[in-house]
C-alpha positions as CSV (number, residue, x, y, z in Angstrom):
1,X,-2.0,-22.7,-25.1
2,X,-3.6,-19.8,-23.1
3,X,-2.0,-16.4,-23.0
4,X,-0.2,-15.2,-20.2
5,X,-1.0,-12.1,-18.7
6,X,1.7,-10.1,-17.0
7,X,-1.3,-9.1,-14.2
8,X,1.2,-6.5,-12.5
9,X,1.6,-4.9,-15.7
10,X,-1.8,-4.8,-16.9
11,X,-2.2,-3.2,-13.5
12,X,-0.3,-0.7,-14.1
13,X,-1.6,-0.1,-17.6
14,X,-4.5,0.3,-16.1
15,X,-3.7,3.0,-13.7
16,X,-1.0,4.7,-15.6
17,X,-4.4,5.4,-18.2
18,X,-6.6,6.5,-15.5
19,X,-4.6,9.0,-14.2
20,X,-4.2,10.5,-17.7
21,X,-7.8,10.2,-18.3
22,X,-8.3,12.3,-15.1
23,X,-5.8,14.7,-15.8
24,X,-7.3,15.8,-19.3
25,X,-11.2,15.1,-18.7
26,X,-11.3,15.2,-14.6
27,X,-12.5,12.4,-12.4
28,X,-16.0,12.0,-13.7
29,X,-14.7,10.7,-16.6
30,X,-12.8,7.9,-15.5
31,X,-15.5,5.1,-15.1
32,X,-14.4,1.5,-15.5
33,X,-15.9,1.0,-18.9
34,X,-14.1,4.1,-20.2
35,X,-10.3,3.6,-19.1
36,X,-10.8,-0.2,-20.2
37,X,-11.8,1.1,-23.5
38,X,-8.5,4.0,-23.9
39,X,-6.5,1.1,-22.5
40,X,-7.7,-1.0,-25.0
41,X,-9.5,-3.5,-22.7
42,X,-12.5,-5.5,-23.2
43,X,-15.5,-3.9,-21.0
44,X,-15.1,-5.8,-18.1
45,X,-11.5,-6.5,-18.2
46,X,-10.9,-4.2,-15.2
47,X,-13.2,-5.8,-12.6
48,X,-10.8,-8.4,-11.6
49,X,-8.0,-5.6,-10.6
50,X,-10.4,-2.8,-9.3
51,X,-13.6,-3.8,-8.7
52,X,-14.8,-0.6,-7.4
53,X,-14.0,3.0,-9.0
54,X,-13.0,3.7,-5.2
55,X,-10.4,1.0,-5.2
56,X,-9.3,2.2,-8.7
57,X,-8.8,5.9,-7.7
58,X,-7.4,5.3,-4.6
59,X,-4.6,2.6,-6.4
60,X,-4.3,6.2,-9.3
61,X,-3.5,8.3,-6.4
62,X,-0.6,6.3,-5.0
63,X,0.8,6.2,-8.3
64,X,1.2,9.8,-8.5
65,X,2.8,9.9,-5.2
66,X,5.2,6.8,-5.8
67,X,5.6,9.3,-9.1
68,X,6.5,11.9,-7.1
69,X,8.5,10.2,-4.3
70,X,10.8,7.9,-7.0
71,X,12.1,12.0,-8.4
72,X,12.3,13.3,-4.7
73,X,14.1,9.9,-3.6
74,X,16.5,10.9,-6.6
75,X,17.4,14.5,-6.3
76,X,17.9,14.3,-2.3
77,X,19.8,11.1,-2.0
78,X,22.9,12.4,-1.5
79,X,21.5,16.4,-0.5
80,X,20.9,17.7,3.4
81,X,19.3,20.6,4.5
82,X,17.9,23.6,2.8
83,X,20.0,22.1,-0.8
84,X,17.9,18.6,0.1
85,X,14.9,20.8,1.0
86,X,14.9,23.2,-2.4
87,X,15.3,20.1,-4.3
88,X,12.4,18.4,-2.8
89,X,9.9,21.5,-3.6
90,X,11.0,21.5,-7.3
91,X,9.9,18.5,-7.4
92,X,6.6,19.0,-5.6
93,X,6.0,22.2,-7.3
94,X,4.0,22.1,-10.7
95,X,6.5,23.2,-13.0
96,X,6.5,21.2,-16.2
97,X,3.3,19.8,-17.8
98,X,3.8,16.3,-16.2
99,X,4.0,17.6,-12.8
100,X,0.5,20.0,-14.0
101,X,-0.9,16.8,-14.8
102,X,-0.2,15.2,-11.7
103,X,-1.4,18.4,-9.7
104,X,-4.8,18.2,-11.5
105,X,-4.9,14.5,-10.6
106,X,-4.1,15.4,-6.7
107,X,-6.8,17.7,-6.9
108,X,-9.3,15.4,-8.3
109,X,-8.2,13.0,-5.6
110,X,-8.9,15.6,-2.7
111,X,-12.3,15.7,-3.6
112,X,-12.9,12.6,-3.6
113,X,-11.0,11.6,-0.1
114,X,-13.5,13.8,1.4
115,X,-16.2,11.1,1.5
116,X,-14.1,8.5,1.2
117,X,-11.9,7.2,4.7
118,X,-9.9,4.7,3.1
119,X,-9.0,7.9,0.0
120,X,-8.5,10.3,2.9
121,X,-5.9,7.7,5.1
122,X,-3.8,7.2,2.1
123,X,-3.9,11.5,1.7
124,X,-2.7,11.4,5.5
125,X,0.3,9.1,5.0
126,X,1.1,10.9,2.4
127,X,1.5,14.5,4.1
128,X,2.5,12.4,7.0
129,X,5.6,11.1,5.5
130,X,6.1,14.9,3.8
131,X,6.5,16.9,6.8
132,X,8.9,14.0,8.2
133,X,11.0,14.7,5.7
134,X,10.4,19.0,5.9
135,X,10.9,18.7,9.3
136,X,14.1,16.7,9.1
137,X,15.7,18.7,6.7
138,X,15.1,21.8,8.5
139,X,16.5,20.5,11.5
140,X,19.6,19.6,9.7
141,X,20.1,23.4,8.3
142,X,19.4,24.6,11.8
143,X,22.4,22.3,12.8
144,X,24.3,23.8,10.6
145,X,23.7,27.1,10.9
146,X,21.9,28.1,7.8
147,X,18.8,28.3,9.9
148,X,18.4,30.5,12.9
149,X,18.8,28.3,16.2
150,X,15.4,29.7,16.7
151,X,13.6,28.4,13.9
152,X,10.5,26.9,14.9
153,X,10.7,23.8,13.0
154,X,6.8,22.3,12.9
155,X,5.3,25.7,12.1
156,X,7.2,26.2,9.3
157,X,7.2,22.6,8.2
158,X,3.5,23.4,8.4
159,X,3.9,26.7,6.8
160,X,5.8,25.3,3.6
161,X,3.7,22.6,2.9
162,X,0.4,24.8,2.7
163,X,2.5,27.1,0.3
164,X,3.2,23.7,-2.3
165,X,-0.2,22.2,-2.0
166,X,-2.2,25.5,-2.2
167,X,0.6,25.5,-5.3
168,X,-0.7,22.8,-7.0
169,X,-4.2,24.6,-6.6
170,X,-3.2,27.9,-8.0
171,X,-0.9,26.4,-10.9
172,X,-4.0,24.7,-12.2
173,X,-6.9,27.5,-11.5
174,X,-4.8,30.3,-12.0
175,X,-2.0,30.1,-14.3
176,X,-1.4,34.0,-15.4
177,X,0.3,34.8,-11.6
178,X,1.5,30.8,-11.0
179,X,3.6,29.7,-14.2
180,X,6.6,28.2,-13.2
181,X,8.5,31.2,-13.1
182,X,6.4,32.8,-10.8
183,X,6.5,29.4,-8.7
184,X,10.5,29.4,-8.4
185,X,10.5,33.1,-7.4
186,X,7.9,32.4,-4.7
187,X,9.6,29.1,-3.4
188,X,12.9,31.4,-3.1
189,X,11.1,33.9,-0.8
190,X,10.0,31.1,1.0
191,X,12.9,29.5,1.1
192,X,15.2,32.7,1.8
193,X,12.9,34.0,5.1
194,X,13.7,30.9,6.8
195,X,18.0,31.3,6.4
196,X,20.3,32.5,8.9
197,X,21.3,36.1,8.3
């Protein structure tokens, strides 16, 4: 009787070991024939799932972000405002080794989405569906009055979302002045300039 393969879950072996590949040995290193091999697939096994590297990376990337989003999902289900907002950035933020991990992966993926429209689409719906939820939030503590009725609420969505992706940046390339500590504290000064006196 053949095997049955679970093809959703070899799927996902096969990503979940890519993206671990590319967070220890960087992007270059995840060819086909290599993450079959740490998965321990035969060479080839991979074709039928991701026939391209592109489609593989791409596939890597939205893991990281359903990664992500699955946490944030978690710790703002039942949060509004700046307390929804705060929790959302910890999770964002680099501040445990699987959240590094995931940063250096991001990275990686950046690069690549340069070149590649379909990479760089899935990047924009991303961000896209990040500032909906920054903006929304914001717009809720204005309501309240723990922002100031005059709180411009696009350019500081903008304004907090280049402060956790240049994050993500600076956690990886330099460390010394972006540990998680110093992450916190910097969210916090963010996060206190935009309150209601």
């Amino acid at each position: 009787m053949p095997k049955i393969v679970d093809h959703e879950h070899r799927r996902g072996e096969i990503v979940e070991t890519t993206w671990r590949i590319i967070a220890r040995r960087g992007l270059d290193a995840a060819t086909l024939r290599d993450v079959a091999a740490e998965a321990g697939f035969a060479n080839g096994a991979i074709k039928p799932y991701f026939p391209t590297k592109a489609s593989l990376i791409r596939a890597t990337f939205a893991h990281v972000f359903e990664r992500t989003s699955r946490r944030i999902d978690a710790v703002t289900e039942e949060a509004t405002g700046f307390e929804a907002l705060h929790a959302f950035c910890l999770e964002v933020l680099p501040l445990d080794e699987e959240r590094l991990d995931e940063a250096r992966v991001v990275i990686s993926f950046w690069q690549s989405a340069l070149n590649n429209p379909d990479q760089a689409e899935l990047n924009d719906a991303v961000m896209l569906e990040w500032r909906r939820k920054i903006r929304a939030w914001l717009r809720e503590a204005r309501a309240a009055g723990a922002a100031p009725a005059r709180l411009p609420v696009d350019a500081v969505a903008e304004t907090l979302l280049t402060f956790l992706l240049g994050a993500q940046i600076a956690a990886v390339f330099d460390a010394d002045f972006n540990t998680p500590d110093h992450l916190e504290t910097q969210l916090e000064v963010h996060l206190g300039l935009l309150r209601a006196d």
